[in-house]
ROMARKE-228433 format. One record per residue (C-alpha): chain; x, y, z; residue in three letters. Coordinates in Angstrom, 1 decimal. Example, Ala and Ser with C-alpha at 12.3 -4.5 7.8 and 13.67 -1.06 7.14 Angstrom:
REM ROMARKE-228433
<mol=A x=12.3 y=-4.5 z=7.8 type=ala>
<mol=A x=13.7 y=-1.1 z=7.1 type=ser>
REM end
This chain:
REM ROMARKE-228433
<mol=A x=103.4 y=136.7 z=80.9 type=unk>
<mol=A x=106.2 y=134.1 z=79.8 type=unk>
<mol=A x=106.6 y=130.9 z=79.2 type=unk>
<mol=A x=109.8 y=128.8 z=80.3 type=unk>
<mol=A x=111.1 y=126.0 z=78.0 type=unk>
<mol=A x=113.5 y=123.6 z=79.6 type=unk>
<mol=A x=116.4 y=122.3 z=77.5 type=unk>
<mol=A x=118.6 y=121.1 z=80.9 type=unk>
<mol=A x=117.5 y=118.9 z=83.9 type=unk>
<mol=A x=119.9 y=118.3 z=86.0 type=unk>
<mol=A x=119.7 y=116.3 z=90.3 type=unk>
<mol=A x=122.3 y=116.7 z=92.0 type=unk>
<mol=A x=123.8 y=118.4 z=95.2 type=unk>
<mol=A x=124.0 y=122.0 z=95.9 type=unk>
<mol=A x=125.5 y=124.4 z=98.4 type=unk>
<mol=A x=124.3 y=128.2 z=97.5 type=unk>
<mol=A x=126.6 y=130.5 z=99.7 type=unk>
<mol=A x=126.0 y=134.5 z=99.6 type=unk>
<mol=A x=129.9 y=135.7 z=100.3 type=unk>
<mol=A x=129.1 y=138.8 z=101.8 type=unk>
<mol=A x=127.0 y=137.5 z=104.3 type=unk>
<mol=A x=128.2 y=134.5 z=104.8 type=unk>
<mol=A x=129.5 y=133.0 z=108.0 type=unk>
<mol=A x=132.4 y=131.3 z=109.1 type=unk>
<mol=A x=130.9 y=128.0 z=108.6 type=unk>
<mol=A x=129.9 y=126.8 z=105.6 type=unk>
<mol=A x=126.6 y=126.4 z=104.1 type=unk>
<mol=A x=125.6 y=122.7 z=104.3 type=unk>
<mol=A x=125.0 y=120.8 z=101.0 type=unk>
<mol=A x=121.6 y=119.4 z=99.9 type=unk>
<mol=A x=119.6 y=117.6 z=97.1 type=unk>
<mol=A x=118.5 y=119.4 z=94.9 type=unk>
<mol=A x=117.4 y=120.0 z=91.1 type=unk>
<mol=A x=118.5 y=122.5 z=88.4 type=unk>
<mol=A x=116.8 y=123.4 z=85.6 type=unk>
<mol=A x=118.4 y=126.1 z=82.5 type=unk>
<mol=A x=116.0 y=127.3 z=80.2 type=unk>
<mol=A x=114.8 y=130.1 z=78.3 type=unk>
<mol=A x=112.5 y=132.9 z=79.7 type=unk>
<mol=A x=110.3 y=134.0 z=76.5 type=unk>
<mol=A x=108.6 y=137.2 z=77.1 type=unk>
<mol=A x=105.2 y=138.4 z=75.1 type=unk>
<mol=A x=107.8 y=140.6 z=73.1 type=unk>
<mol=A x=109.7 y=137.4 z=71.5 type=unk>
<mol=A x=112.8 y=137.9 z=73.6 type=unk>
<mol=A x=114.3 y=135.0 z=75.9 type=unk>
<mol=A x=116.8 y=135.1 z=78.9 type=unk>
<mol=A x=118.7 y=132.4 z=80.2 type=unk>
<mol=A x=118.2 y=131.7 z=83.7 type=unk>
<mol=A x=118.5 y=129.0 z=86.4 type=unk>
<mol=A x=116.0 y=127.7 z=88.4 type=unk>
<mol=A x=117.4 y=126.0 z=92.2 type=unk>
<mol=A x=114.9 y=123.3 z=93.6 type=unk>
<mol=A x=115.4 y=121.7 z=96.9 type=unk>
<mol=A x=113.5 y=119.7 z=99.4 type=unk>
<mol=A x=113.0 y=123.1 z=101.5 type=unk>
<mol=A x=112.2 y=125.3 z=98.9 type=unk>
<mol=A x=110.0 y=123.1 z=96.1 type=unk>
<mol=A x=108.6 y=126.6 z=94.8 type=unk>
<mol=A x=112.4 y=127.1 z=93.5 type=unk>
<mol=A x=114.1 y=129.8 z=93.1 type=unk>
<mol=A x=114.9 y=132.1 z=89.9 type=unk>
<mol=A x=118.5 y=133.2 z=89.3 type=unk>
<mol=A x=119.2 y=135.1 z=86.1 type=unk>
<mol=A x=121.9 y=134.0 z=84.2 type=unk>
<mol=A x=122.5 y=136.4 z=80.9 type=unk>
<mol=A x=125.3 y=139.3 z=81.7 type=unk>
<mol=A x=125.4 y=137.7 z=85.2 type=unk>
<mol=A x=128.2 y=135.0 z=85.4 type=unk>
<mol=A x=131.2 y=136.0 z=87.1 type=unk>
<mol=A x=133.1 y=133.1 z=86.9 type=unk>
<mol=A x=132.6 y=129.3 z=86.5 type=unk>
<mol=A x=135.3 y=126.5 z=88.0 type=unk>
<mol=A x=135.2 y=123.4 z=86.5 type=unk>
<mol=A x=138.4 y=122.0 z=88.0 type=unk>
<mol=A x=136.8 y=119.5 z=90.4 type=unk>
<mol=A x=134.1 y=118.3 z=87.6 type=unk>
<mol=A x=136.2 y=114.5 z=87.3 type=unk>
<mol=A x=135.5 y=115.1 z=91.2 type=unk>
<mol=A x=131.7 y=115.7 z=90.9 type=unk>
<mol=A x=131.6 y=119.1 z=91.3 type=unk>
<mol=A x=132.0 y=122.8 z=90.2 type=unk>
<mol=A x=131.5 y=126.7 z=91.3 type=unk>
<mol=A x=129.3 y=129.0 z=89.0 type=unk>
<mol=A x=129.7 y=132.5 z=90.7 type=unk>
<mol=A x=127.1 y=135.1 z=90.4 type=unk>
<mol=A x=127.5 y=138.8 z=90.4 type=unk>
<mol=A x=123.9 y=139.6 z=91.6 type=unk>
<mol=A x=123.0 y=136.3 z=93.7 type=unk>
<mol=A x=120.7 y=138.9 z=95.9 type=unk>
<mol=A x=118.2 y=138.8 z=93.1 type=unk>
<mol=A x=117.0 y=135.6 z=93.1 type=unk>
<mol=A x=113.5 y=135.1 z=93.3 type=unk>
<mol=A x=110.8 y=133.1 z=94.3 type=unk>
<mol=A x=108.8 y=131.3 z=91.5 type=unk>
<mol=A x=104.8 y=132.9 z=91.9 type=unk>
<mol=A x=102.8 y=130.3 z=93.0 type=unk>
<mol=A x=100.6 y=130.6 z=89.7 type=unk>
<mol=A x=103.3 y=129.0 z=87.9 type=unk>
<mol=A x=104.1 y=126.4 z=89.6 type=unk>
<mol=A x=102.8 y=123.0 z=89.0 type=unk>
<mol=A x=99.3 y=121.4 z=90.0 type=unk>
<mol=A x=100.0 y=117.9 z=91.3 type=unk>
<mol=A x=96.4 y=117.7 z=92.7 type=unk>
<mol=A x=92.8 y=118.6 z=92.0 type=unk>
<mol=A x=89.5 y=118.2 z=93.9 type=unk>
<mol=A x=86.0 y=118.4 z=92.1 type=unk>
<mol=A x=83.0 y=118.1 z=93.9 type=unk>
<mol=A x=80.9 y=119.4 z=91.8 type=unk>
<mol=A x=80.8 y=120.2 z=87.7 type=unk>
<mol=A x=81.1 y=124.3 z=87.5 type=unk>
<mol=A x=84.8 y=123.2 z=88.9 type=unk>
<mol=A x=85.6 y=121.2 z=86.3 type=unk>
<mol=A x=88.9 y=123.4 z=84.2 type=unk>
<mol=A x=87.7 y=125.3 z=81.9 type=unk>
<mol=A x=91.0 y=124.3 z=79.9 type=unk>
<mol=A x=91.0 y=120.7 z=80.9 type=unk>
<mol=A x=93.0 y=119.2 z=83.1 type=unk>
<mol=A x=96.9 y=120.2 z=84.2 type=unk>
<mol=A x=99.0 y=117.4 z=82.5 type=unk>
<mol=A x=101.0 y=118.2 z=85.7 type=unk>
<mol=A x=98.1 y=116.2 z=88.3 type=unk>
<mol=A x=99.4 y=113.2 z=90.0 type=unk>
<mol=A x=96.1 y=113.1 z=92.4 type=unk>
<mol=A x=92.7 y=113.6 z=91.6 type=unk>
<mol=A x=89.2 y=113.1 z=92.6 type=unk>
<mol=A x=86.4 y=113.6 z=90.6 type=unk>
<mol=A x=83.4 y=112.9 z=93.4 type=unk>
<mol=A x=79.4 y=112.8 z=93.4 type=unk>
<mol=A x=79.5 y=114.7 z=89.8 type=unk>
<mol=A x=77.2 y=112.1 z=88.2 type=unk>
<mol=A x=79.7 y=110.6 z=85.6 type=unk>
<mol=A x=78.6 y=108.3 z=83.1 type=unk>
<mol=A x=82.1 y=107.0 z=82.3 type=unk>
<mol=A x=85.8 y=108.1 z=82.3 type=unk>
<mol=A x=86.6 y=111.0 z=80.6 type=unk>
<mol=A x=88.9 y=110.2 z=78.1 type=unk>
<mol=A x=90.4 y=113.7 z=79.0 type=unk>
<mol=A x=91.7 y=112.1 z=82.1 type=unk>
<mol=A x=93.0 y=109.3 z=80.2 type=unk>
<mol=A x=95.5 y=111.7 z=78.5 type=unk>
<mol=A x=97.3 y=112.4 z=82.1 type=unk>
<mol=A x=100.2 y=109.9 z=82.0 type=unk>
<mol=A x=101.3 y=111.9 z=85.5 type=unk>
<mol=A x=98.3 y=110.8 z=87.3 type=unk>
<mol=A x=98.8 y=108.1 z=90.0 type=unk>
<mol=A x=96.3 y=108.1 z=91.9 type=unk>
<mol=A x=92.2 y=108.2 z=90.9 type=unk>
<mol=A x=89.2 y=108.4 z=92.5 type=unk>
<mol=A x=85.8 y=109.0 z=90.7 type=unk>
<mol=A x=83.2 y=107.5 z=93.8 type=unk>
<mol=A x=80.2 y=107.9 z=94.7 type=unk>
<mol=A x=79.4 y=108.5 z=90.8 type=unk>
<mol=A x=77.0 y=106.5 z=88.1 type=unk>
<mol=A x=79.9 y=105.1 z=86.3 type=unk>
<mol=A x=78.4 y=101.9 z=84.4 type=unk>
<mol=A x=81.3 y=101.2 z=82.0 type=unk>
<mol=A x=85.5 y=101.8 z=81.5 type=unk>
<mol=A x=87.2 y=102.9 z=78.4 type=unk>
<mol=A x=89.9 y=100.8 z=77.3 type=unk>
<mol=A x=92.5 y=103.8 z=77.6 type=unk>
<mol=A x=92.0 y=103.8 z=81.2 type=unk>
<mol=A x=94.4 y=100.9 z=81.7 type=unk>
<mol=A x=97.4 y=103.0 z=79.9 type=unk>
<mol=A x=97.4 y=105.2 z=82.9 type=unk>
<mol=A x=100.0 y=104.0 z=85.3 type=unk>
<mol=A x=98.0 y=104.2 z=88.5 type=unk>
<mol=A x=98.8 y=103.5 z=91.7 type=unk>
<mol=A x=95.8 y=103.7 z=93.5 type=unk>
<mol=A x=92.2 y=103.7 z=91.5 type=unk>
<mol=A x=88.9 y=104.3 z=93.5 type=unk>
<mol=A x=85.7 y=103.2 z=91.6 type=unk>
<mol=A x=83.2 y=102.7 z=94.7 type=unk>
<mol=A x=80.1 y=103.9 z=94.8 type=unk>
<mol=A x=79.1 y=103.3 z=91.1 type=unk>
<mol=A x=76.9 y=101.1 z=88.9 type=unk>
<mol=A x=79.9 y=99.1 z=87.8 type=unk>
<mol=A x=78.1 y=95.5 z=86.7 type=unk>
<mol=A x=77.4 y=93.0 z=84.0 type=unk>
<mol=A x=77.8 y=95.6 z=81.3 type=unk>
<mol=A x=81.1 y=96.7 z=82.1 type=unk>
<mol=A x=83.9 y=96.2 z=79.9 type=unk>
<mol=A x=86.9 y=94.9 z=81.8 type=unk>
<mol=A x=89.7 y=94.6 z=78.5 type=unk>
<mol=A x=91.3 y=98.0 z=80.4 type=unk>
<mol=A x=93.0 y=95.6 z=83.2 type=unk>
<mol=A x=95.3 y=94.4 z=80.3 type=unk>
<mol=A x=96.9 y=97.7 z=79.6 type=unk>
<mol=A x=99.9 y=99.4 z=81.2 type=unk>
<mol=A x=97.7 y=99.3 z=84.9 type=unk>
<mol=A x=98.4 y=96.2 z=85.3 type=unk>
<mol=A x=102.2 y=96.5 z=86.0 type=unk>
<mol=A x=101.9 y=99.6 z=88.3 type=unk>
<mol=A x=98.3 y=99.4 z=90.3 type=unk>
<mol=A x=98.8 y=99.0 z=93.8 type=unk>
<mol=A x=95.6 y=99.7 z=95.5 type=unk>
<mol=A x=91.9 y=98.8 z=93.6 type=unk>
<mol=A x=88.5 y=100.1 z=95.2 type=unk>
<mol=A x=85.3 y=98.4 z=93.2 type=unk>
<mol=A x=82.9 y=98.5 z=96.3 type=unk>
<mol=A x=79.8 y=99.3 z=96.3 type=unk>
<mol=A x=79.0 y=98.3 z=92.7 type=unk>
<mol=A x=76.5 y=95.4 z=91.3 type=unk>
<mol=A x=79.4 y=93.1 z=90.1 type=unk>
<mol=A x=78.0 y=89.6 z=89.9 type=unk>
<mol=A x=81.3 y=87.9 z=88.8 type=unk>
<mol=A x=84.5 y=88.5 z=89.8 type=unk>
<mol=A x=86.2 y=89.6 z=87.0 type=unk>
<mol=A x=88.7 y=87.1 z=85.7 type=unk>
<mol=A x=91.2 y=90.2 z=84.1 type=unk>
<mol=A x=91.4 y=91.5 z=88.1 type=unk>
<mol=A x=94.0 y=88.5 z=88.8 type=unk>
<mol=A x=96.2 y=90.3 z=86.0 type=unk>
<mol=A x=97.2 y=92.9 z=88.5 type=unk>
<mol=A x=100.0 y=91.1 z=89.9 type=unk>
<mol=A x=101.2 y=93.7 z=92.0 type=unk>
<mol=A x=98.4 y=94.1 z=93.8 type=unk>
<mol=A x=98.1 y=94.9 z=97.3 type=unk>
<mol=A x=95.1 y=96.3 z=98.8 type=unk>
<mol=A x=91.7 y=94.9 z=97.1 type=unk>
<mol=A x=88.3 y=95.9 z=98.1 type=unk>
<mol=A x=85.0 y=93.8 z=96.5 type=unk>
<mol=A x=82.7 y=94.6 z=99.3 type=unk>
<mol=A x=79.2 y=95.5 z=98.9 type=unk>
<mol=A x=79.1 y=93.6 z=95.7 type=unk>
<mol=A x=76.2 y=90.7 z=94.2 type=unk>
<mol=A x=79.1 y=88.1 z=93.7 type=unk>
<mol=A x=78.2 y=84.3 z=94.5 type=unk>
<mol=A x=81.9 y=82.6 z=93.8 type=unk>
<mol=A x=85.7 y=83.8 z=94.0 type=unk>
<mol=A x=87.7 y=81.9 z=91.1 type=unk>
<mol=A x=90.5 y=79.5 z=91.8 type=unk>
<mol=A x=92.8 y=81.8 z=89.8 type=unk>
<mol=A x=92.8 y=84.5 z=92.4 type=unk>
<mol=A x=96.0 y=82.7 z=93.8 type=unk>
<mol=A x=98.1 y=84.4 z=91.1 type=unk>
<mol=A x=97.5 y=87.7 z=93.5 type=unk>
<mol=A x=100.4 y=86.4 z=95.9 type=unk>
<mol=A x=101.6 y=90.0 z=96.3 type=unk>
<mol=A x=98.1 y=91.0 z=97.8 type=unk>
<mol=A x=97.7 y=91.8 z=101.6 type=unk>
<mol=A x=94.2 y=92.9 z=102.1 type=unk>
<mol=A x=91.6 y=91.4 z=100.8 type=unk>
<mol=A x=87.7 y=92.6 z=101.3 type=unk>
<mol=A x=84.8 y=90.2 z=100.2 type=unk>
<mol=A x=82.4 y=91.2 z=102.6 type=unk>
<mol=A x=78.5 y=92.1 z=102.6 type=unk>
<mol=A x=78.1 y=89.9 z=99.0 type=unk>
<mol=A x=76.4 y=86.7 z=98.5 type=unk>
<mol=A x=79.7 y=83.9 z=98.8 type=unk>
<mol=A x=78.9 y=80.6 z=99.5 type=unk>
<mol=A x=82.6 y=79.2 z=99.9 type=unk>
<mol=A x=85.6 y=80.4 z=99.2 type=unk>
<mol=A x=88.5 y=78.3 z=96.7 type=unk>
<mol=A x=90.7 y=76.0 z=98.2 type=unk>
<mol=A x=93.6 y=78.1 z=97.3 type=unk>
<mol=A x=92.9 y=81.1 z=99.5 type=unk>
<mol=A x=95.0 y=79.1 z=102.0 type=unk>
<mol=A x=98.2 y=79.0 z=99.7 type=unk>
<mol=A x=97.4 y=83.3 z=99.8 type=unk>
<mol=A x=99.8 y=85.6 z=101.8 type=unk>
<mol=A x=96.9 y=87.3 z=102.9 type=unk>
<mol=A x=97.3 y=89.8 z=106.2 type=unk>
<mol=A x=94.0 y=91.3 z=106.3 type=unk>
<mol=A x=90.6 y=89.0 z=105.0 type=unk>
<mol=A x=87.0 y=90.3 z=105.5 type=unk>
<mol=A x=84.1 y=88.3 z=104.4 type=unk>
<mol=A x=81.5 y=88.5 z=106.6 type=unk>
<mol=A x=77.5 y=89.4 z=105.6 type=unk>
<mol=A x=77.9 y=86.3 z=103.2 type=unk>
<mol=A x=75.6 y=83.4 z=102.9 type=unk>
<mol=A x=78.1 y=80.7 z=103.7 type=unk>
<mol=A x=75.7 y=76.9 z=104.2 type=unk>
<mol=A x=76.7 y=74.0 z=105.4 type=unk>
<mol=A x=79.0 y=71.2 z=104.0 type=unk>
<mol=A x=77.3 y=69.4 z=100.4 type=unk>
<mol=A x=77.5 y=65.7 z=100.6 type=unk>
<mol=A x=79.4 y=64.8 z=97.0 type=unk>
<mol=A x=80.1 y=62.2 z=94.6 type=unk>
<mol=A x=83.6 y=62.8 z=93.4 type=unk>
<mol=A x=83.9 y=61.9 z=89.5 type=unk>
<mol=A x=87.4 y=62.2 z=88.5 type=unk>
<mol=A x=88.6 y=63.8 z=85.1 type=unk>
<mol=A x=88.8 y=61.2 z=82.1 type=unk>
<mol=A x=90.3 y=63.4 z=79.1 type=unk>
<mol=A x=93.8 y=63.8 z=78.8 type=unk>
<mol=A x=95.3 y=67.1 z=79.3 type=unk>
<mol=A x=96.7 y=69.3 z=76.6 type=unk>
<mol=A x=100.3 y=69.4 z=76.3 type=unk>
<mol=A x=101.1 y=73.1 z=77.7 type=unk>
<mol=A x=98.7 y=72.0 z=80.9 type=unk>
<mol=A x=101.2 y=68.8 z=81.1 type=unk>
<mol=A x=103.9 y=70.9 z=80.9 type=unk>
<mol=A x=102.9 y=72.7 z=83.5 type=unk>
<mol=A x=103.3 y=69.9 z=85.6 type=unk>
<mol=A x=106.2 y=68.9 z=84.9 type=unk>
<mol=A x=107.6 y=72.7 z=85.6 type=unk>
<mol=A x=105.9 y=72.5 z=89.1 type=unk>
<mol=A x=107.2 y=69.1 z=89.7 type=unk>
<mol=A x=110.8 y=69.6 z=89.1 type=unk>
<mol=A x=110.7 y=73.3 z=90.5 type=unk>
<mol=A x=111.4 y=75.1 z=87.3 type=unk>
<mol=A x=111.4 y=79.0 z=87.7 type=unk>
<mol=A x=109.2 y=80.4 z=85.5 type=unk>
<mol=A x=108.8 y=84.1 z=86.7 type=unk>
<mol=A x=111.6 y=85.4 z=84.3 type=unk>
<mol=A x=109.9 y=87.3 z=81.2 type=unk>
<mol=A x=110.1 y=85.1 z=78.1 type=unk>
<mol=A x=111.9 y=82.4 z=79.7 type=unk>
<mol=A x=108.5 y=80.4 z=78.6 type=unk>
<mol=A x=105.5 y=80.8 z=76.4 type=unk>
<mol=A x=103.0 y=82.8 z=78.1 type=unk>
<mol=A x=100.1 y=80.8 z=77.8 type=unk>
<mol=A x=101.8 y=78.3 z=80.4 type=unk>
<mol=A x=102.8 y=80.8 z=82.4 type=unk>
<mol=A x=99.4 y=81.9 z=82.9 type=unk>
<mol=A x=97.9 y=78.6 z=83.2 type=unk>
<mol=A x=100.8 y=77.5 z=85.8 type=unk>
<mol=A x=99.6 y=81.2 z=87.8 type=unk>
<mol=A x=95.6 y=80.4 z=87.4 type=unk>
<mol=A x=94.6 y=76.5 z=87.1 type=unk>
<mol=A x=93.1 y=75.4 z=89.9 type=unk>
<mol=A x=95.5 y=73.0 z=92.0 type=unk>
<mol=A x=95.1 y=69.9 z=93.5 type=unk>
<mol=A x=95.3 y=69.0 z=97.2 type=unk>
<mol=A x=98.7 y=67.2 z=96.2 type=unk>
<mol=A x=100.0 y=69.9 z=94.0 type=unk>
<mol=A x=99.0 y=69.0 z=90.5 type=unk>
<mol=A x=97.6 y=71.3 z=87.9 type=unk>
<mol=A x=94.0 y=70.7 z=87.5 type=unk>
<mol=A x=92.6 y=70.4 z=83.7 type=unk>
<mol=A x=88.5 y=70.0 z=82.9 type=unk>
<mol=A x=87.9 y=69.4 z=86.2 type=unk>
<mol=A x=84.9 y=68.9 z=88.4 type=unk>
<mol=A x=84.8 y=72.0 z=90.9 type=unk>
<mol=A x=83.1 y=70.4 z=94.3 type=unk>
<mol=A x=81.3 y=73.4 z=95.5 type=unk>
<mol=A x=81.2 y=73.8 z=99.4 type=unk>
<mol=A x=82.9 y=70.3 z=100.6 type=unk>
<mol=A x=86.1 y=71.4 z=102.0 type=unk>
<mol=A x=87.3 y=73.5 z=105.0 type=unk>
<mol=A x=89.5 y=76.0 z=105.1 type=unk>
<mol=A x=90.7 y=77.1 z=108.4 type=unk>
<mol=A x=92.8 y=80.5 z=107.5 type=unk>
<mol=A x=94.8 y=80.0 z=110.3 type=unk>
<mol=A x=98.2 y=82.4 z=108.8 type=unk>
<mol=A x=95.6 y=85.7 z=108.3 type=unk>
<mol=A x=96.1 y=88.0 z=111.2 type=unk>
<mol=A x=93.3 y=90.2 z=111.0 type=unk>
<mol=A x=90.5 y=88.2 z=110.0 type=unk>
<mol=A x=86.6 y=89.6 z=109.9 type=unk>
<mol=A x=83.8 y=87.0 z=109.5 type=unk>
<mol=A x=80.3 y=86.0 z=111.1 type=unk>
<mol=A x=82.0 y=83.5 z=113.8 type=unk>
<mol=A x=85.1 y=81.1 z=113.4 type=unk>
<mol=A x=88.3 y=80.8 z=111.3 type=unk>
<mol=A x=86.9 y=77.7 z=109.5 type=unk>
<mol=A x=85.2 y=78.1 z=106.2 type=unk>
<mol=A x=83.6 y=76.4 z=103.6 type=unk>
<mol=A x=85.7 y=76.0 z=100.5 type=unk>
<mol=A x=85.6 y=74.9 z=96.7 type=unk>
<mol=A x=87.8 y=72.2 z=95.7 type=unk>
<mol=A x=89.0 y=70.1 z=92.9 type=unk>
<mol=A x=90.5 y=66.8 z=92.8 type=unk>
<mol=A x=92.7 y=65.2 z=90.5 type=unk>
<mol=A x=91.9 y=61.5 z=91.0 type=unk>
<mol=A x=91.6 y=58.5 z=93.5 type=unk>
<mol=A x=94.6 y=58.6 z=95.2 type=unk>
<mol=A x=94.6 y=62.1 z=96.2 type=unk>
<mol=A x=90.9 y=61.2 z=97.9 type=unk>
<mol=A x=92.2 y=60.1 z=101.2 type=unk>
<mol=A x=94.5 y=62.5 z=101.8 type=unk>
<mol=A x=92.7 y=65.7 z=100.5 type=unk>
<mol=A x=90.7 y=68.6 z=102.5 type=unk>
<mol=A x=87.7 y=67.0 z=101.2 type=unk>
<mol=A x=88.3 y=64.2 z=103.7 type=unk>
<mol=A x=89.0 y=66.8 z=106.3 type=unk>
<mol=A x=86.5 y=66.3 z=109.9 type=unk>
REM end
C-alpha cells in the first residue's frame, strides 16, 4: 500500500529507447505526460520516481528514479529537449490497474452505490432506475464529471449546486420533473459548458424560461412533456441544432423559430388548431429606456456579444424580447396566439403530423408593420 503525491506535471514529447536492445532506427517520438512524485510507503518512507503516459499505454508506466540516474543532458533544453539516462530502464513497470483512475461508473441498482462515495476522478456516470428523490449533493462535489444521466428515476426537484458542475451532457428523462421544480441551478457554472440537455419524459407544463440561459446549447429534448406554449425568448438558443417538442400539448409555435439555425425539429403528437381570427390592438405605453436602447443597438448593428461591453440587462432583453415582423424589439405587447404561419423551410430533418407549415405566435409593433407582417400571410 502507497500513496503517490504529485509535485510535477509535465505534456510533452517523448522517445523512450532501451540501448541494448535497441535497433538501428530510432524509436519514434510521441505525446505523452510525465508525472515526478513521491512514492510513500505504510513505513513513512518515499521514493522518487517517474511515471511515462502516452496515448498507447494510458495505464503508464513506473520508472524509479532514487540511486538510478545515470546521467541527465540538458544541452538542447533552449531547443526543447533533453536526455535523462537510466541505469535500470528494464524495470519499469506497469501501474496495477487498482490504482489507476475511475473515469466512469454504472449503477443500476443501490447495493452498488461506493461504499466511500464517489471517485472525484468520474467524468461519466449514470445513476439509473434507483428511485432517487433528488441529486445527491455527493455528486455535486465531482467538478470532473461531464457527463450525467440519472433516468428513469423519481427525481421531482434540483439542488442549486447542480449547476456548478460543468456538464456536458445531463440526462434527466424519465422523472417527475414538474411545477415544483426549482430551476435557479441553470444560472450556475452549467450554463457556460452544457452541450446536450435531456428533460423528456417529465410533467413540465412550462418551458422553463432559465433553459434559454444555456447558450451553448446544442442538442435539446422536451418530448413527452404537458407543455402548451414555447416562449419567444427561445431564439437566444442560436447555437442549438436539435430541437424535440414532440408528444406535448403545443398549439403554435413563436414566430421566431424561423430566425432559429435549427437542423433537426420534431413536434409532432401536438394539438396544433386552425388559424384564430384577431383584432390586432397595438401597444400604447412607451417603452423603457434600456428596451429603446435596444433598438437603437439593433438598428445601427451594434455588437453586443463582447462581455461587459453593455449592461446586462439589455443584453438579455436584446437576446429574449419578442421581435417584430420588421425587426423591432417588442415591449408590453399583445402576443396573437395561433395567427401566423411558419413554413420552416431551412430545417432539414423535420418530424410533424403532415406539412412544413405551422401555426405560429406573433407580436406586432404597430400599424404599419400590419400589411407587411406573417399575420397577413395566405
Amino acid at each position: 500500500m502507497f500513496q503517490r503525491r504529485c509535485d510535477m506535471k509535465l505534456l510533452c514529447e517523448t522517445r523512450v529507447v532501451e540501448r541494448p536492445t535497441q535497433t538501428v532506427q530510432s524509436a519514434r517520438a510521441s505525446k505523452a505526460t510525465l508525472v515526478l512524485g513521491y512514492k510513500h510507503s505504510e513505513g513513512g518512507d518515499k521514493e522518487l520516481e517517474l511515471v511515462h503516459f502516452t496515448p498507447s499505454n494510458k495505464a503508464g508506466m513506473k520508472y524509479k528514479l532514487a540511486g538510478n540516474i545515470e546521467t541527465i543532458r540538458t544541452r538542447f533544453v533552449n531547443e526543447e529537449g533533453g536526455d535523462i539516462n537510466l541505469q535500470e530502464t528494464v524495470h519499469a513497470t506497469p501501474i496495477p490497474a487498482k490504482m489507476q483512475p475511475i473515469e466512469r461508473m454504472v449503477i443500476s441498482k443501490p447495493s452498488e452505490y461506493p461504499k466511500e462515495g464517489f471517485p472525484e476522478t468520474l467524468r461519466f456516470l449514470e445513476i439509473i432506475n434507483n428511485g432517487l428523490k433528488t441529486v445527491p449533493i455527493t455528486i455535486c462535489v465531482l467538478t470532473n464529471l461531464s457527463s450525467l444521466d440519472l433516468r428513469q428515476n423519481s427525481i421531482n426537484t434540483l439542488p442549486n449546486a447542480l449547476g456548478e458542475l460543468q456538464l456536458r451532457a445531463l440526462n434527466l428523462s424519465n422523472n417527475e420533473i414538474g411545477e415544483n421544480c426549482n430551476w435557479n441551478w441553470l444560472l450556475g457554472s452549467i450554463r457556460k459548458s452544457l452541450i446536450n440537455l435531456d428533460l423528456s419524459m417529465n410533467v413540465i407544463k412550462n418551458f422553463p424560461y432559465y433553459l434559454v440561459k444555456l447558450e451553448r446549447l446544442v442538442s435539446l429534448r422536451l418530448n413527452d412533456n404537458l407543455m402548451e406554449r414555447v416562449p419567444f425568448s427561445i431564439r437566444r438558443l442560436q447555437n442549438l441544432r436539435s430541437l424535440q417538442l414532440n408528444a406535448n400539448r403545443l398549439k403554435a409555435l413563436p414566430s421566431c423559430v424561423e430566425q432559429m439555425c435549427l437542423q433537426s425539429l420534431d413536434i409532432a403528437g401536438n394539438y396544433f388548431s386552425d388559424r384564430q381570427q384577431i383584432t390586432i390592438e397595438y401597444p400604447t405605453e412607451v417603452p423603457p429606456l434600456w428596451v429603446l436602447a435596444g433598438r437603437v443597438i439593433l438598428r445601427n448593428q451594434i455588437q453586443y456579444d463582447e462581455p461587459g461591453k453593455l449592461p446586462t440587462v439589455i443584453v438579455d432583453l436584446i437576446k429574449e424580447l419578442p421581435i417584430c415582423y420588421c425587426g423591432k424589439l417588442i415591449w408590453n405587447a399583445k402576443i396573437y396566439e395561433c395567427s401566423g404561419l411558419a413554413y420552416l423551410r431551412a430545417i432539414s430533418f423535420l418530424v410533424s403530423n403532415a406539412s412544413r407549415e405551422y401555426l405560429t405566435d406573433n407580436v406586432i409593433c404597430g400599424r404599419r408593420c400590419f400589411g407587411i407582417s406573417i399575420l397577413n400571410r395566405s
